[in-house]
C-alpha positions, 0 to 999 in steps of 0.5 A: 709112663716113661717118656718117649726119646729121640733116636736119629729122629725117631722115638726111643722107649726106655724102660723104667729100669733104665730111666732110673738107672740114669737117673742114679748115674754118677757123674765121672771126676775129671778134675785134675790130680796132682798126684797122678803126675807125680813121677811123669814128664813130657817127651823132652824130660819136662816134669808134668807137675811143673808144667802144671804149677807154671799154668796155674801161676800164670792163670792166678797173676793173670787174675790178679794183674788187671788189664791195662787199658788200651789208649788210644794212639794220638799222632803229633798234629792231635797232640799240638792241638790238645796242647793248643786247646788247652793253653787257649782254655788256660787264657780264656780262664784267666781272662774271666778271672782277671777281669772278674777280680778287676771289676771288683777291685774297679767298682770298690775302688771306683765306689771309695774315691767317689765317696770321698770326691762327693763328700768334699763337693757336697760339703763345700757346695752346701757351706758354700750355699749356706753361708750367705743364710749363716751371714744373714742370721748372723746379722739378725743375731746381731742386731736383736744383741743390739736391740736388747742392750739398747734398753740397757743403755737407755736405762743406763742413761736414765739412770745416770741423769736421775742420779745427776738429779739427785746429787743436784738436788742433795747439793741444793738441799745442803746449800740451802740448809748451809746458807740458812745457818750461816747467811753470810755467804752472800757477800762471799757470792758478791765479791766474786761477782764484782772481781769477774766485772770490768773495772770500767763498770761503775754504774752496778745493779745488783738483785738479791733476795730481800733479806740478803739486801738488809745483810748486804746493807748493814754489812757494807753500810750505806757510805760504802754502798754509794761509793762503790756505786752499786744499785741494790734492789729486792728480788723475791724469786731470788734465793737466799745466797744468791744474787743477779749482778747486772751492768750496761756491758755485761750481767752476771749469774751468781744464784745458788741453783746456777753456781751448784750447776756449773759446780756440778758440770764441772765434776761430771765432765772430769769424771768422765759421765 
């Protein structure tokens, strides 16, 4: 069943034919054709078909032509201020970024001269600090050297007095050995003793080792012996070549062991020992 339509407020019924006649009804063209103007004009002589070409280039540049936006119009007083608030902003700005870059360059030169102030103070605080400890290591050092070349020098010197000894004793030996192939040197010890005597001396007495009394004897004879006013007397601690010459003002030492010693005093002390 067909449904029903509206007639200025009342219901129409159609029939199936003419719902379906609707239902087939074409829809009219009425786009333009161009070619239908072809030939005509408006009343002032205009061709149509320019009219229309003109409204359709119109139309085309208006879509394509975008719109400009519509600013909106600033007076003088917004724009002052515009500029003041961006010269202020542009100040602002370069303030944070100066005073950034300076605390920067403020803390890394800050950080370098500090390094370099504390370094020279911290060294000559610490040499200062340390040297009295470097002095009296120093010292310390010096005496141990001490004490390690006094050994040295004791040995030294035990060494040089053993030395002394020995050349004493060697000298001794070839002294004695000397005096027991050839005797005869106890006259030369006399004679030396009796030219260090004073001339004033006349009465002598002269010590000598027993055998050296009867060399002494047979040598000088009895005649010579009491003439010169000499005293002979056997001394059996006495050495061979050696002799004790003794006067009321003076005596004189002439054994062996004495004369190597003054022999060998005299040596050393040119030496320089």
């Amino acid at each position: 069943m067909a449904d029903p339509k509206f007639t200025r407020g009342r219901p129409v019924q159609l029939d199936e034919s003419v719902e379906e006649l609707l239902k087939n009804w074409p829809i009219p063209d009425v786009s333009r054709d161009e070619r239908r103007l072809k030939g005509r004009s408006t009343a002032m002589g205009t061709p149509l078909e320019e009219i229309y070409r003109k409204k359709q280039e119109q139309q085309k540049a208006k879509v394509e032509t975008p719109e400009e936006p519509d600013f909106p119009k600033l007076t003088l007083e917004e724009l002052e201020q515009i500029r003041q608030d961006a010269y202020e902003e542009g100040i602002k700005q370069g303030h944070e970024q100066g005073y950034i870059d300076g605390f920067d360059k403020g803390v890394n030169d800050g950080k370098e001269a500090g390094y370099k102030e504390g370094l020279e103070i911290g060294r000559t605080q610490g040499f200062d600090e340390t040297k009295p400890l470097i002095e009296e290591k120093l010292a310390l050092l010096g005496q141990i050297f001490d004490a390690l070349q006094l050994p040295l020098k004791r040995i030294d010197e035990q060494a040089e007095k053993q030395v002394v000894h020995l050349a004493s004793m060697l000298a001794e030996a070839i002294v004695f050995k000397q005096i027991s192939l050839e005797p005869e040197v106890i006259l030369v010890a006399m004679k030396k003793a009796m030219d260090a005597l004073p001339l004033s001396d006349v009465k002598i007495r002269i010590h000598l080792h027993p055998d050296d009394l009867e060399l002494v004897k047979d040598s000088y004879g009895e005649t010579a012996i009491l003439e010169q006013g000499w005293q002979l007397f056997a001394e059996p601690t006495l050495q061979r070549g050696g002799c004790e010459v003794k006067t009321a003002q003076s005596s004189i030492n002439m054994t062996v062991k004495n004369r190597i010693k003054e022999i060998l005093d005299t040596f050393l002390h040119d030496s320089g020992i």
